[in-house]
C-alpha positions as CSV (number, residue, x, y, z in Angstrom):
1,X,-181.4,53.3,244.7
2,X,-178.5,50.9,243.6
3,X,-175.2,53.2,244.1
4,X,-173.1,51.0,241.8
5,X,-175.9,51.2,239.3
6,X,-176.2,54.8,239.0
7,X,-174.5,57.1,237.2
8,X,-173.7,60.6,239.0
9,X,-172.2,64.5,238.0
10,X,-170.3,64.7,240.8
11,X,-170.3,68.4,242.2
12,X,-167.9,69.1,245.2
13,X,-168.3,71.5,247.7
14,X,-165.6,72.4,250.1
15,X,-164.4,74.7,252.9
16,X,-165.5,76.4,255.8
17,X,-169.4,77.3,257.2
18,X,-170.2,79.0,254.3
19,X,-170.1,76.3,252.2
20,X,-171.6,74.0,255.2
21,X,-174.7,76.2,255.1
22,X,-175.7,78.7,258.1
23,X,-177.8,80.6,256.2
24,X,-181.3,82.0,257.6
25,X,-184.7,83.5,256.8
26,X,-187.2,83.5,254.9
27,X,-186.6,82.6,251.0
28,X,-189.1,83.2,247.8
29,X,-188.9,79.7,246.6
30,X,-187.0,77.2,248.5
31,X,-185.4,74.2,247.4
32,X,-187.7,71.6,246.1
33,X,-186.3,67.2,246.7
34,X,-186.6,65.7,243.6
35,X,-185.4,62.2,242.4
36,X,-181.9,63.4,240.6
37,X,-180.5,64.9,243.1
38,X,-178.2,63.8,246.0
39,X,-175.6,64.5,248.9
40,X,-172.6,62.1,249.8
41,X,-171.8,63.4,253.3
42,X,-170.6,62.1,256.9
43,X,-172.9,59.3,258.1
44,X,-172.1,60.0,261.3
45,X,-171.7,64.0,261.3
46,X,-170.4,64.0,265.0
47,X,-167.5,61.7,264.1
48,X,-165.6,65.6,263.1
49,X,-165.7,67.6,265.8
50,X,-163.2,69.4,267.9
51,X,-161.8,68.6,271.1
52,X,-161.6,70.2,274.3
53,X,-158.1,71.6,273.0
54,X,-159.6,73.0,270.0
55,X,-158.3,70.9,268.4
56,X,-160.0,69.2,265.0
57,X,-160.7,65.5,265.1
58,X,-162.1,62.7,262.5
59,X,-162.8,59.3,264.5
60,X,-161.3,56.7,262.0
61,X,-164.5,54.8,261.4
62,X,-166.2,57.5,259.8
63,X,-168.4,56.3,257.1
64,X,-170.2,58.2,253.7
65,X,-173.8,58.0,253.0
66,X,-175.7,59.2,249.8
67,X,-179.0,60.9,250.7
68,X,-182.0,62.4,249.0
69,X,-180.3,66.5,248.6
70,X,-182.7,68.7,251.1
71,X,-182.0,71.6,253.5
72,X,-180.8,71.1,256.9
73,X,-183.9,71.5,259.7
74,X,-183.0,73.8,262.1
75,X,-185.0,72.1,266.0
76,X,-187.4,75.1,265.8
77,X,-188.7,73.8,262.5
78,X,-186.7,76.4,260.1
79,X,-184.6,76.0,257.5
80,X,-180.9,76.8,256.5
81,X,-180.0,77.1,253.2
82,X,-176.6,75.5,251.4
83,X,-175.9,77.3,248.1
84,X,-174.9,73.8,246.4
85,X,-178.3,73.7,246.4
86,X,-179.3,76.2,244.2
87,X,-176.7,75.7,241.7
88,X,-178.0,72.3,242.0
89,X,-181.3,73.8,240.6
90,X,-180.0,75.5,238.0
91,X,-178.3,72.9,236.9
92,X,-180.9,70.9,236.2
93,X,-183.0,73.5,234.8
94,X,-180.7,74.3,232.2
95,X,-180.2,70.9,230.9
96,X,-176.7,70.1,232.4
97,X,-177.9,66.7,233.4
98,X,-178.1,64.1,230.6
99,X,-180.7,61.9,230.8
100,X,-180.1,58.6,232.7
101,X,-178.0,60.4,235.0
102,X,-178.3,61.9,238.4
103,X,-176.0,64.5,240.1
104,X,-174.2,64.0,243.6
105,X,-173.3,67.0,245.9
106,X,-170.5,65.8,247.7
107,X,-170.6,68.0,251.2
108,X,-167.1,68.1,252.4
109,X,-167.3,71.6,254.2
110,X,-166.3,71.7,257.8
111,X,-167.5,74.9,259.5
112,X,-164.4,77.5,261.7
113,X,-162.0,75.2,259.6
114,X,-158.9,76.3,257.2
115,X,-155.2,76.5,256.8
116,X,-154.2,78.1,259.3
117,X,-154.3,75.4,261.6
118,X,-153.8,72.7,259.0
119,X,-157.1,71.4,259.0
120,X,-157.1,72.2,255.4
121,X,-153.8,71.7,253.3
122,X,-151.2,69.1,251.8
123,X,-152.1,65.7,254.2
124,X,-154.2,67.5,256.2
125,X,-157.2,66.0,257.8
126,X,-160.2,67.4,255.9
127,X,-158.5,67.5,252.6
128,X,-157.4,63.7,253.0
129,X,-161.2,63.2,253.7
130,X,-162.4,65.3,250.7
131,X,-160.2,63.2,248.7
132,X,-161.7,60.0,250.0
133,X,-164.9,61.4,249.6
134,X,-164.4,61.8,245.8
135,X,-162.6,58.8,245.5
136,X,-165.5,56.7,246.9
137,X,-168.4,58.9,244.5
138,X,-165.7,58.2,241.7
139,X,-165.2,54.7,242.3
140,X,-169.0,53.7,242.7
141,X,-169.5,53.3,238.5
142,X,-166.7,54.3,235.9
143,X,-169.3,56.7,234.4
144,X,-169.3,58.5,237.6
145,X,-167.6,62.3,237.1
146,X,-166.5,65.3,239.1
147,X,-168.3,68.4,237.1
148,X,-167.3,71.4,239.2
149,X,-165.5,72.3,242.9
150,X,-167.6,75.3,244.8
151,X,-165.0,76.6,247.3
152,X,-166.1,79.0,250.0
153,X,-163.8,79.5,252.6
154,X,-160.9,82.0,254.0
155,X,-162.6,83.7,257.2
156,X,-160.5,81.4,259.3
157,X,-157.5,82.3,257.7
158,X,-158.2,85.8,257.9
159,X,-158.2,85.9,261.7
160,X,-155.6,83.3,262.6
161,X,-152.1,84.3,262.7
162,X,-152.6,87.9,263.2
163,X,-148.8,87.8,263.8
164,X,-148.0,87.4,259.9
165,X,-147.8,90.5,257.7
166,X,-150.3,90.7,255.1
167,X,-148.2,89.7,252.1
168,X,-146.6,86.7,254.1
169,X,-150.6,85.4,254.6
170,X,-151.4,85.8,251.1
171,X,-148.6,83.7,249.8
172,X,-149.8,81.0,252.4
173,X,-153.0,81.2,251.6
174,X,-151.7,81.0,247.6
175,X,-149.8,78.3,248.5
176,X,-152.2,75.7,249.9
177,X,-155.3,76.6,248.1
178,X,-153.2,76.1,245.3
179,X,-152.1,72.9,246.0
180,X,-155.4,71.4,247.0
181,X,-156.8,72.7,243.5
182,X,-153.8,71.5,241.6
183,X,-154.7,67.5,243.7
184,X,-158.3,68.2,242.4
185,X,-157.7,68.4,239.2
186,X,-155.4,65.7,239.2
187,X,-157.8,63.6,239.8
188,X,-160.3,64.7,237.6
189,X,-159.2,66.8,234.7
190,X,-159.8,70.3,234.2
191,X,-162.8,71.1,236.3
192,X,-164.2,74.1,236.9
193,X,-162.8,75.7,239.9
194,X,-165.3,78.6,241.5
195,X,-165.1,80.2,244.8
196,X,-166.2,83.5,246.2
197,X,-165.9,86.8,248.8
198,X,-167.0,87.1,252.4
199,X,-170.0,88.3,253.9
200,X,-169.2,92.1,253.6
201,X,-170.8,92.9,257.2
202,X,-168.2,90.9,258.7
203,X,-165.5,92.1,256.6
204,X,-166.1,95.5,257.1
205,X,-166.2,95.1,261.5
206,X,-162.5,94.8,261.1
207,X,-161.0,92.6,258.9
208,X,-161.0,94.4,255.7
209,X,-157.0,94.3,254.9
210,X,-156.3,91.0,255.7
211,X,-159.8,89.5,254.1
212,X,-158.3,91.5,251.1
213,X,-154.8,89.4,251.4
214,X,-156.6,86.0,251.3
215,X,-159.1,87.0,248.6
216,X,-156.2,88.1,246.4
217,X,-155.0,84.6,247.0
218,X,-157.8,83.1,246.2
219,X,-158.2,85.0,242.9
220,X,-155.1,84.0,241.7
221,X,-155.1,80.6,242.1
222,X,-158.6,80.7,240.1
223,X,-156.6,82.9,237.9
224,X,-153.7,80.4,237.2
225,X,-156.2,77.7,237.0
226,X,-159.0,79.1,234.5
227,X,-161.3,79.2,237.6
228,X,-163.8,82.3,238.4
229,X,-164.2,84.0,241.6
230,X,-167.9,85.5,242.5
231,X,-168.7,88.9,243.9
232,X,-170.3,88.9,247.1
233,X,-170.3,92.4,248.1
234,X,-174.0,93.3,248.4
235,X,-175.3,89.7,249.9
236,X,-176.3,90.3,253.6
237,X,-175.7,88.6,256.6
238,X,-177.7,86.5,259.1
239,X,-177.5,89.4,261.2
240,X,-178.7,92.1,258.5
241,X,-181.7,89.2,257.8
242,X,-183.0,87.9,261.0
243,X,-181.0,89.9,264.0
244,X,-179.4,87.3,265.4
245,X,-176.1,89.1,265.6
246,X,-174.1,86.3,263.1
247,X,-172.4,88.8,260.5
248,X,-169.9,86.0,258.9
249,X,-172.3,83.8,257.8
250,X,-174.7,85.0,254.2
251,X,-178.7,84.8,255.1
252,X,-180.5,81.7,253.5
253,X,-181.5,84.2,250.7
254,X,-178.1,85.4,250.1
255,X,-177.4,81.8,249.7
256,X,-179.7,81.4,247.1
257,X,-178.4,83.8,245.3
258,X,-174.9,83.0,245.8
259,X,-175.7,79.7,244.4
260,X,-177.1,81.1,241.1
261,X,-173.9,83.2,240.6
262,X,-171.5,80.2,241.0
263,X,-174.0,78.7,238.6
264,X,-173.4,81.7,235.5
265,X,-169.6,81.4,236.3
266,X,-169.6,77.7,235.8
267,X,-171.6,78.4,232.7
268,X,-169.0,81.2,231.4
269,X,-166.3,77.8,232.3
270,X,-167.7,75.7,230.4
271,X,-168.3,77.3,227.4
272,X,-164.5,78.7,227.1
């Protein structure tokens, strides 16, 4: 495949390990390759990785790649699902993609990322390399163009600075999601804007008031933006599908599904 040749509907998907994809178990149908569909990511994925501080780093010779789209092998031979898949699917499948085109997932989510620590946010490491990321997709043909941002993150700011009252988090949170959809569409029009709820397991093991403060956030910045926020309340949880104790991350089923659901907002967008 000739890059510069091709012309892609650019999807972005952002944020934390939800978006990344942990999801596990067993699925009805899985995600099938084909030849229109494709992920930008990190050529080198262990070029982001944190320190022995904690602390987030992105070695400066990190590089894209564009890939055939497939799910991530787990060394046992499994499989973990990435919703941008299955809104990839039903993309597709509902005639979105106009012939002589091919869509590109660009895969900027960093899992146990977020504001809070300014790994997301105004100059901030991982927005700077979303940016570049969608700068390089945009600048391989003129033709190329963003179609839709999937955001899924928050559960990083809803345990970091436990210190700050509720409202005082939710303005944060307002604040700099805000500003990183405001740079998005900046740069490519008025594009969809969808992102969704936690994994309700987790939420309700403690964090219930304060996932509420971010979600409110996040809700009205899609608000104020003519985005759409997706209910998540009855997906499970790693844990509640395979036992493996992991209540923050949705099950590779739940994934599916949550893919589908950005999939009928983005329709309900587009058609406003």
């Amino acid at each position: 495949m000739n890059e510069k040749t091709e012309k892609f509907d650019i999807i972005i998907l952002a944020g934390q390990s939800n978006a990344e994809g942990n999801g596990l178990g067993k699925v009805r149908r899985e995600f099938r390759p084909n030849d229109r569909t494709f992920i930008l990511r990190d050529a080198n994925r262990a070029a982001i990785y944190f320190d022995e501080k904690g602390i987030l780093r992105v070695d400066e010779d990190l590089k894209n790649e564009i890939i055939p789209a497939t799910e991530t092998q787990t060394p046992d031979g499994g499989k973990i699902g990435n919703f941008s898949l299955a809104f990839a699917e039903e993309y597709l499948k509902n005639g979105f993609l106009a012939d002589g085109r091919k869509l590109l997932i660009i895969y900027a989510a960093v899992g146990g990322t977020g504001f809070a620590k300014h790994q997301w946010g105004n100059t901030a490491v991982l927005q700077e390399r979303a940016f570049a990321m969608l700068d390089y997709a945009l600048s391989l043909n003129s033709e190329n163009k963003a179609v839709a941002l999937l955001w899924h993150q928050g559960e990083h700011d809803v345990y970091e600075n436990a210190d700050l009252s509720l409202k005082t988090k939710e303005r944060y949170y307002y604040e700099k999601f805000g500003f990183f959809v405001k740079k998005i569409k900046e740069k490519c029009g008025d594009v969809p804007v969808i992102a969704g709820g936690f994994c309700s397991q987790w939420v309700n093991s403690g964090y219930t008031a304060s996932a509420n403060a971010v979600s409110a956030a996040t809700k009205k910045v899609l608000k104020e933006n003519g985005g759409s926020f997706v209910k998540t309340q009855d997906l499970l949880s790693n844990d509640q599908a395979v036992g493996n104790g992991d209540n923050i991350h949705f099950c590779r089923r739940s994934l599916y599904v949550l893919g589908k659901r950005y999939f009928r907002a983005f329709c309900k967008l587009v058609k406003k």
